[in-house]
Wavefront OBJ file of the C-alpha trace (Angstrom):
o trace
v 87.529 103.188 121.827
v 91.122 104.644 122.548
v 92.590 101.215 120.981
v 90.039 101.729 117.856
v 91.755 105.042 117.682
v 95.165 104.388 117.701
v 95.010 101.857 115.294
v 93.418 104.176 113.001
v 95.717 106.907 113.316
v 98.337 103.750 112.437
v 96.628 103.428 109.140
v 96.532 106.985 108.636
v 100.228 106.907 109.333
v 100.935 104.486 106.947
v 98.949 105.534 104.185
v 100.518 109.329 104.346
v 104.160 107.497 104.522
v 103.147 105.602 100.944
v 101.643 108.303 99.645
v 104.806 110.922 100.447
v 107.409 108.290 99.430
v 105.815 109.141 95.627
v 106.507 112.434 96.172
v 109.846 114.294 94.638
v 110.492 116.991 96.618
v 110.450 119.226 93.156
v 108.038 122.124 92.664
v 105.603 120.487 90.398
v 101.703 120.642 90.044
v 100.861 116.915 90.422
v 100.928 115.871 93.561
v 100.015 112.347 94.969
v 99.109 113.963 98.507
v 97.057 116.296 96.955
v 95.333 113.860 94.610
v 94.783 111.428 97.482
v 93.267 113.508 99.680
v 90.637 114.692 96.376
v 90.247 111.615 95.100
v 88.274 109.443 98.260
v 88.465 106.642 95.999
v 92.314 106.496 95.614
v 93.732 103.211 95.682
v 96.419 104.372 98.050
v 93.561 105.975 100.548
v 91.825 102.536 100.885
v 94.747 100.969 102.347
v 94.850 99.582 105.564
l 1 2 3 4 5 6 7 8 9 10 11 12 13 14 15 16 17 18 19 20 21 22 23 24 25 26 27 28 29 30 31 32 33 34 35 36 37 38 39 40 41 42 43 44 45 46 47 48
């Protein structure tokens, strides 16, 4: 259970790291975090 865990939180971790590497830093109103985390279907939330 704990190892189940950690290697989800791994995933997690990696997704979040792809997703943020798209973002610019700028003030703007698209956001890939944001869209991700709306958007279950993503292609970038189904990674593992």
């Amino acid at each position: 259970m704990v190892k189940q865990k950690i290697k989800d939180l791994k995933r997690l971790e990696k997704t979040l790291r792809s997703i943020a590497s798209q973002c610019t830093g700028k003030e703007v109103p698209d956001c890939p975090i944001i869209d991700a985390l709306q958007d279950p279907n993503d292609r970038l939330a189904l990674q593992s």
